[in-house]
C-alpha positions, 0 to 999 in steps of 0.5 A, a space after each residue: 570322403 565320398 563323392 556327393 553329387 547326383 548324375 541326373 538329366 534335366 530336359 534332356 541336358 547331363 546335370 549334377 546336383 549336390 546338396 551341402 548344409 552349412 551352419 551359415 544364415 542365408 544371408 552369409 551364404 548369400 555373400 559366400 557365393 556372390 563376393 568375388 573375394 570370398 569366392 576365391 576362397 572356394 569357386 575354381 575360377 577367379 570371378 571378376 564382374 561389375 555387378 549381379 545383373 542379369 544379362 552381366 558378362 562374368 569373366 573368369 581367370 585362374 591363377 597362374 594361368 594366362 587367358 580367361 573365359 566368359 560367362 554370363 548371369 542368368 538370374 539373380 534373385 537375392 538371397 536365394 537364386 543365383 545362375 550363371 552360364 560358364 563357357 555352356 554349363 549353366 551353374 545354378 545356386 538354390 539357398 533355403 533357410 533351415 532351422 540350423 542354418 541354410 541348405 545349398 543346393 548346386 545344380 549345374 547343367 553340362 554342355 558336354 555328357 562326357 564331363 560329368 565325372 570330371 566336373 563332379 569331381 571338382 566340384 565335389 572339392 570345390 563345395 567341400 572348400 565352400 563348406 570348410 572341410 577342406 582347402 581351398 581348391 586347385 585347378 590342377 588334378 590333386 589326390 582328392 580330386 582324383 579320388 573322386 573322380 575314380 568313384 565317379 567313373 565306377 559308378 557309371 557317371 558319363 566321363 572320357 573327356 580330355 582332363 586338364 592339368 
């Protein structure tokens, strides 16, 4: 698969963008982006949080990896805006009902230039999972993440930040 997202600057900010069309009402995609069990099965991160409020602290933990890190929501507009702080990125999730089911737009704004084909990388994978057309993801560098992050870097998105894993 090829990489799907956008490398675009919002405000001055690196950004991403990607657009995924799932045959899911935008109800269902709701609850795949807010149940911290089905979460799970996609986000990279473990999300763990009282509730979808804004100003809520989110935490987030990895399996099998001690420590956490911290976020926050930023908005909550149910059923079609979601947007949250992770550690400086700001992740922003926009649902719009289609006539077969609901387009997902994914933008997330970077804290650092450097991580965008890293980042992209991931969340390519990531969203893939989301959208079933592969496992679920894994924090580590896999065989698909490391194709797409060598397609990201070839097509001159910011990269050279240290690479976990």
């Amino acid at each position: 698969m090829s990489p799907t997202g956008t490398y675009l600057e919002i405000e001055g900010r690196p950004a991403l963008r990607f657009e995924r069309r799932l045959p899911h009402p935008p109800a269902r995609v709701w609850t795949m982006i807010t149940d911290p069990d089905e979460l799970a099965t996609w986000f990279p991160a473990r999300v763990h949080l009282d509730a979808w409020e804004v100003g809520r602290t989110l935490r987030f933990t990895f399996e099998g990896e001690e420590g956490e890190s911290t976020g926050r929501v930023l908005a909550v507009e149910p059923v079609g805006r979601l947007a949250l702080d992770w550690e400086g990125d700001e992740l922003v999730f926009e649902l719009a009902g289609t006539d077969d089911g609901t387009l997902l737009t994914f933008t997330t704004l970077l804290a650092e230039r450097d991580t965008a084909a890293s980042n992209a990388a991931g969340w390519d994978v990531c969203l893939d999972a989301l959208t079933g057309t592969s496992d679920a993801p894994s924090t580590g560098r896999t065989p698909p993440w490391e194709e797409r992050y060598q397609e990201y870097v070839a097509a001159g998105v910011p990269s050279g930040a240290a690479i976990p894993g």
